[in-house]
C-alpha positions in Angstrom: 18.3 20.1 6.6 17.4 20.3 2.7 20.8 18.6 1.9 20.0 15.9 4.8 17.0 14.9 3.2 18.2 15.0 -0.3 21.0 12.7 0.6 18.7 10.5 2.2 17.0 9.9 -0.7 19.5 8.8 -2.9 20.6 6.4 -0.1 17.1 4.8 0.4 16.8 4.5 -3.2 20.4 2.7 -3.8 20.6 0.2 -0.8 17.2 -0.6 -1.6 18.7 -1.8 -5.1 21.8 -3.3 -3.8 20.8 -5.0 -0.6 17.8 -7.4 0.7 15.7 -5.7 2.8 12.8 -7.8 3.3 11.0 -8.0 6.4 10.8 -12.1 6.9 7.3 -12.8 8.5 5.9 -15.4 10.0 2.4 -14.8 8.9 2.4 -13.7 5.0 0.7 -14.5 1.4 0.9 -18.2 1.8 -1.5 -18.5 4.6 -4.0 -17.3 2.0 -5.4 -20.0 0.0 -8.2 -19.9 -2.4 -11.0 -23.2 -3.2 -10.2 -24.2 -6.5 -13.1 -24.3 -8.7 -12.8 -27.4 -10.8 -15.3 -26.2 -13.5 -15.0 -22.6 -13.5 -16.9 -21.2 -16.0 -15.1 -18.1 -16.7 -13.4 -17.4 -20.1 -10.0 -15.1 -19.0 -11.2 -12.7 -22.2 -14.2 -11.5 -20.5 -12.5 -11.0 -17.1 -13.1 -7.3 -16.5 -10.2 -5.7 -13.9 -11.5 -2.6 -13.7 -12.0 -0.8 -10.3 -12.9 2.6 -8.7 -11.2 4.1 -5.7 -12.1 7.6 -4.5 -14.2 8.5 -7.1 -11.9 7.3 -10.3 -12.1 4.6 -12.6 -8.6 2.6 -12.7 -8.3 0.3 -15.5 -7.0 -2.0 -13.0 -7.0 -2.6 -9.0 -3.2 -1.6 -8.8 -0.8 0.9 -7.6 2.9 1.5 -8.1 3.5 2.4 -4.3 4.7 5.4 -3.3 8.8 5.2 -3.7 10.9 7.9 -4.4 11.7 11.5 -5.5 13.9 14.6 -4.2 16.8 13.8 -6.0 17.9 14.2 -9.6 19.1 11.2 -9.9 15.4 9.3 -9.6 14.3 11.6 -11.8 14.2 9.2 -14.2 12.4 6.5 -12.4 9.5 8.7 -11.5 9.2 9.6 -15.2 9.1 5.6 -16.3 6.5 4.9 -13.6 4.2 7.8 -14.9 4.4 6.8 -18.3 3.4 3.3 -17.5 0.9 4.2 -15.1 -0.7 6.7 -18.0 -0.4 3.5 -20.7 -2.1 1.0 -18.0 -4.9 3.3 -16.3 -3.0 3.1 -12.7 -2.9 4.6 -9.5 0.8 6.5 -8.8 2.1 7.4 -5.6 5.4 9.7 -5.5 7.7 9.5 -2.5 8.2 11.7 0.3 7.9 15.7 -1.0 10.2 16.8 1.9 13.1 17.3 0.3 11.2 19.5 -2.6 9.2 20.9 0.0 12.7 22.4 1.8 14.5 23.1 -1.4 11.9 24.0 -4.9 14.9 23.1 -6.3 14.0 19.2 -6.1 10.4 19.5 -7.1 11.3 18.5 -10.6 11.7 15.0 -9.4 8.7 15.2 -8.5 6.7 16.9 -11.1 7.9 14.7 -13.7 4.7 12.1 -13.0 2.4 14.7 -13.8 3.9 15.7 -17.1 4.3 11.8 -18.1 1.2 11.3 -16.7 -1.6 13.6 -17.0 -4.7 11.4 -17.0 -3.2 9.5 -14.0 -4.8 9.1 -10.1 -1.6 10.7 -8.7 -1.4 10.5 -4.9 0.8 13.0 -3.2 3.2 11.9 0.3 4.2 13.7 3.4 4.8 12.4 6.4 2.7 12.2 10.0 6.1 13.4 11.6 6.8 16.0 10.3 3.4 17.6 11.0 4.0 18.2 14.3 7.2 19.9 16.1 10.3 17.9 16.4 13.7 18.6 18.2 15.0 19.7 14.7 12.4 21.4 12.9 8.9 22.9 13.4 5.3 21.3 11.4 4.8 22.0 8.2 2.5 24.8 7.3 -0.7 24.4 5.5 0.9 26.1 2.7 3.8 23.6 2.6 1.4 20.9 2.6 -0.4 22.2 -0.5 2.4 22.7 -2.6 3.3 19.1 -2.2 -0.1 18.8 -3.5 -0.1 21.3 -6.1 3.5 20.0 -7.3 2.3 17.0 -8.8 -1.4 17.9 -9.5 -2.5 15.6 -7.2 -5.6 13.9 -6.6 -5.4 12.9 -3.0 -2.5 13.3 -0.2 -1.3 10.1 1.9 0.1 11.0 5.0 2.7 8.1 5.5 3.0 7.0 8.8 6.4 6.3 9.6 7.2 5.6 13.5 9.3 2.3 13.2 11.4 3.9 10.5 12.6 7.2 12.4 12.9 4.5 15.3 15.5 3.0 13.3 17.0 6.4 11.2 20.2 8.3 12.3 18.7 11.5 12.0 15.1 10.5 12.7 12.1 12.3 13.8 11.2 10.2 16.7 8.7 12.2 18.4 5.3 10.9 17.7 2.6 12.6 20.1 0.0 15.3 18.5 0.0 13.0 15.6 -3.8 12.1 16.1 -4.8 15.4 16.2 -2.5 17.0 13.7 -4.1 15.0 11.2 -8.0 15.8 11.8 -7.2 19.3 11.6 -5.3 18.5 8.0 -8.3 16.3 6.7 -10.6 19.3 7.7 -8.2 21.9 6.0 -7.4 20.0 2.7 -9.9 19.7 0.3 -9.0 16.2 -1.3 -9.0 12.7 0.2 -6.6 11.9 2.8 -5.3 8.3 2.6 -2.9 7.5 5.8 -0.3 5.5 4.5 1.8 2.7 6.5 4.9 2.2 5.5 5.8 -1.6 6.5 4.3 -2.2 10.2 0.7 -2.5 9.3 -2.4 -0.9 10.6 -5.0 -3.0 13.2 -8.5 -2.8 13.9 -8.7 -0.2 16.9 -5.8 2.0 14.5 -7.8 1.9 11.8 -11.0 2.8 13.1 -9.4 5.5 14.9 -8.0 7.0 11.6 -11.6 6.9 10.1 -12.2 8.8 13.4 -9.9 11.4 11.9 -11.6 12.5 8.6 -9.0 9.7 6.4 -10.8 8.7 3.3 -8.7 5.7 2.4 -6.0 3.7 4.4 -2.7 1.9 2.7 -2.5 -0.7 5.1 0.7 -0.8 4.2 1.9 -4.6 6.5 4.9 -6.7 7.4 6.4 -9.0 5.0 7.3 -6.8 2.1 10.9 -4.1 2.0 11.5 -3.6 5.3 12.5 0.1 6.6 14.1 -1.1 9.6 16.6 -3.1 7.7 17.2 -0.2 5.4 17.8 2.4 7.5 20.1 -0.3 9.7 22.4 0.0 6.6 22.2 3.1 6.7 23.4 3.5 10.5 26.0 0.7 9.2 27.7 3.4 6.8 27.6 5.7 9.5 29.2 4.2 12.0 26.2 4.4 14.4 26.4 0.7 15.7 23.5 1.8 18.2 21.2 2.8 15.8 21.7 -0.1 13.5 21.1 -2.6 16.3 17.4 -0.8 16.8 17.0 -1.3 13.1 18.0 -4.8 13.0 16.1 -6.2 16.0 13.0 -4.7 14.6 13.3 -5.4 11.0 10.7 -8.1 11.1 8.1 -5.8 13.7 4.9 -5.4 12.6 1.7 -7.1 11.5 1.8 -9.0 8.3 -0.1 -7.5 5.3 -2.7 -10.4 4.9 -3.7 -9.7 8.7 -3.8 -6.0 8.6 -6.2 -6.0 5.3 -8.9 -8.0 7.6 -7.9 -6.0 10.8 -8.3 -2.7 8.9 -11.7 -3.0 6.4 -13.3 -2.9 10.0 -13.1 0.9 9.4 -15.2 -0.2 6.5 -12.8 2.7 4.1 -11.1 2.0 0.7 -8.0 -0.3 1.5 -4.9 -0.4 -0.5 -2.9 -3.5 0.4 0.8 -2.8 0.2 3.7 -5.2 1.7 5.0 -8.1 0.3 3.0 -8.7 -2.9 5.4 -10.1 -5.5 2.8 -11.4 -8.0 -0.5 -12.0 -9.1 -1.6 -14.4 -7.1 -0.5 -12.6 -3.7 -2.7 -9.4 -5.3 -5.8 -11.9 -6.0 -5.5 -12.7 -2.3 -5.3 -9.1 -1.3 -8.3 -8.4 -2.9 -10.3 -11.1 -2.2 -9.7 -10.7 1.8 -10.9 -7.1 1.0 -8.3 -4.9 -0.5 -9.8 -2.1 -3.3 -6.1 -2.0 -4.7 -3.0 -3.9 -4.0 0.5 -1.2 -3.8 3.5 -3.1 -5.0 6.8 -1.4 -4.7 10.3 -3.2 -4.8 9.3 -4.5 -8.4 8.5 -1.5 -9.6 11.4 0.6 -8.3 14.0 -2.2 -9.8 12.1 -2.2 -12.9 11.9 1.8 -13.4 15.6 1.9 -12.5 16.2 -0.1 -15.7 13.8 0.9 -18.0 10.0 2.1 -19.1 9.8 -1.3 -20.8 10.9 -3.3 -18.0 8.2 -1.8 -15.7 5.7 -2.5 -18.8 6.6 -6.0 -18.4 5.9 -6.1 -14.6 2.8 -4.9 -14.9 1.9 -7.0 -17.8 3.0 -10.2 -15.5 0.9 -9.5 -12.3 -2.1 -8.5 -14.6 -1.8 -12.1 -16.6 -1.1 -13.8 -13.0 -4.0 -12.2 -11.3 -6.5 -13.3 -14.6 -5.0 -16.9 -14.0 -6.2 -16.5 -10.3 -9.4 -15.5 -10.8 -10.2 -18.2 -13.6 -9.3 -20.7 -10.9 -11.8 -19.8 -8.0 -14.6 -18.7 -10.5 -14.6 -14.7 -10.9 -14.7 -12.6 -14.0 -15.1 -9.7 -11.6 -13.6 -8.3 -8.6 -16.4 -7.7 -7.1 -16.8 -11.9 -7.8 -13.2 -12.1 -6.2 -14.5 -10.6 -3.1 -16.7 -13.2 -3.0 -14.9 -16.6 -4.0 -14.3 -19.0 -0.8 -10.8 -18.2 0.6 -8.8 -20.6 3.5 -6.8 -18.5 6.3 -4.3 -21.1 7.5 -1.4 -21.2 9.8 0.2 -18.1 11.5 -2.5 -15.3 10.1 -5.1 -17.4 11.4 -3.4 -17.6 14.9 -3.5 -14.3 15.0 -7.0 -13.7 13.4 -8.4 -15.9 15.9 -6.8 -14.7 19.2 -7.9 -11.4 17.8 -11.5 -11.9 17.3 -12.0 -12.5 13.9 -12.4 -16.3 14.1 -16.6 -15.8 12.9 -15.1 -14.0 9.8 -12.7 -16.6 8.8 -15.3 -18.9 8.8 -17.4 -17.2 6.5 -14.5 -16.4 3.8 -14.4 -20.0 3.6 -18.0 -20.5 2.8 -19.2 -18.1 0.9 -20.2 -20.1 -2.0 -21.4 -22.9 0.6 -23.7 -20.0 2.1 -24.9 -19.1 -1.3 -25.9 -22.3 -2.1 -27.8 -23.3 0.7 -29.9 -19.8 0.8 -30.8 -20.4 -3.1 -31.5 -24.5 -1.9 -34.0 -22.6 1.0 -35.3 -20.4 -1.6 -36.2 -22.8 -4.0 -37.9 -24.7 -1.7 -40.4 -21.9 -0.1 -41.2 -21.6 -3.7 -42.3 -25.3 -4.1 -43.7 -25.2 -1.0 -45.9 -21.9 -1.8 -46.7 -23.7 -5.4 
């Protein structure tokens, strides 16, 4: 099983690399749109980025998703990750600690973010499968769970939540039920924030509130329209020869709900949301945030970027950061707390679905916030004259 997993890895990680596996969406980034502000009265030197999520101060709202680990070979890309991630002041999110969980061997892979990273909000990563029984294996034990944490120092544990993907995986762990209550009994056990992680299918309004439900302090929403897991593990089944397999991966490669959907499905649960899937740049995280995001998780960028080099990841953080400054000039905020309040347009597919779904009062108000504003202050000012 060690050896499965370890193998695994190292595949994920290079057809990732080689290979498109985006999940095309109909609903995605574009949909968002912001109300330029023609005289915006910000200077982008004062623009403060800063943020807090479960009790730390970030430098900035963003973190390098969780992607990899468990094999020697990634080694490396963990470690350039965690130095940027020091340099920067970001959140850093290792991969699945399975394979270092079966085999101590691995945990190296692992570890290495700590030791590159010691100031860092390091988030630890098992997975919702595998803590309940499966045809192949039995939950993990408390103890097993810990250690993941303990490997890496961690400051809080995502559970990833991974259904579509062991759908679609040779060897998968398809059985999903106890899931719900396996992971109320881990948020009461653990003594560290729990953040439930999707990993590409998105999280909706009755899912999220049924994760606050279970003792989760944070949720990733994790949404369509970013890598898709389906299509990687289809090449996967490809390699294998397991034409059945692949054909489950490929029809569902674009399942899911889109990212920009599942950040205003999700803050229902009214928790920290990190808003991972599909954000290529700046300007998709400005939109993240400003729907309601307290972090936007980018992962395809980074991982290319660490496979290369520390310097190369240095410049893809320095891009989004510039792009997201540029973005927030535009519709008037030096703050993100001003983000989440500049007047923002849901258009075409997302606001389809928003609509049919419920939501249609609250797209109506993200587009006139700063209309609302004005006409309380207007009301204001006149009581005042009024009273004079």
């Amino acid at each position: 099983m060690a050896d499965e997993v370890t193998q695994r890895k190292i595949e994920h990680v290079n057809i990732a690399l080689a290979n498109d596996v985006s999940a095309p969406q109909r609903a995605n980034w574009n949909d968002i749109q912001f109300v330029h502000q023609a005289l915006p009265e910000v200077d982008p030197g004062n623009i403060d980025l800063s943020t807090s999520f479960l009790g730390q101060a970030l430098r900035y709202p963003i973190f390098m998703s969780s992607l990899t680990g468990g094999h020697p070979a990634v080694t490396m890309i963990n470690k350039n990750l965690a130095r940027a991630a020091e340099h920067y002041g970001l959140a850093l999110g290792v991969g699945s600690q399975r394979a270092a969980i079966l085999d101590p061997r691995l945990a190296a892979s692992y570890s290495i973010t700590r030791e590159q990273a010691p100031h860092a909000f390091l988030i630890a990563n098992i997975g919702a499968p595998q803590l309940i029984t499966q045809d192949k294996h039995a939950p993990f034990t408390l103890e097993q769970v810990q250690r993941a944490i303990h490997m890496i120092e961690a400051n809080a544990l995502a559970v990833h939540m991974n259904s579509l993907q062991e759908a679609a995986q040779p060897e998968g762990d398809r059985n999903a039920y106890g899931e719900v209550a396996a992971l109320r009994l881990l948020t009461q056990q653990i003594g560290l924030p729990v953040i439930a992680k999707e990993t590409g299918a998105g999280v909706s309004r009755e899912q999220a509130l049924l994760l606050r439900s279970c003792g989760i302090s944070a949720i990733d929403v994790g949404g369509a329209g970013g890598s898709s897991m389906s299509a990687l593990e289809a090449a996967r089944s490809q390699t294998r020869g397991d034409e059945r397999t692949m054909n489950i991966g490929l029809l569902y490669k674009d399942w899911g709900i889109a990212t920009p959907i599942a950040i205003v499905e999700a803050r229902t649960a009214r928790l920290p949301l990190i808003s991972t899937g599909g954000i290529r740049s700046g300007l998709d995280a400005a939109r993240a945030l400003a729907l309601g995001a307290t972090m936007v998780g980018i992962g395809f960028p980074f991982l290319q970027a660490a496979s290369e080099s520390y310097e190369k990841v240095c410049e893809v953080v320095e891009s989004i950061i510039a792009q997201l400054k540029v973005a927030m000039q535009l519709s008037g905020a030096t703050t993100l707390a001003q983000l989440r309040e500049t007047d923002i347009v849901v258009t075409g597919a997302s606001h389809e679905w928003l609509a049919l779904r419920g939501f249609e009062d609250e797209l109506k108000l993200m587009a006139q916030r700063h209309w609302r504003r004005m006409q309380a202050q207007t009301l204001s000012n006149t009581e005042v004259s009024t009273d004079v």
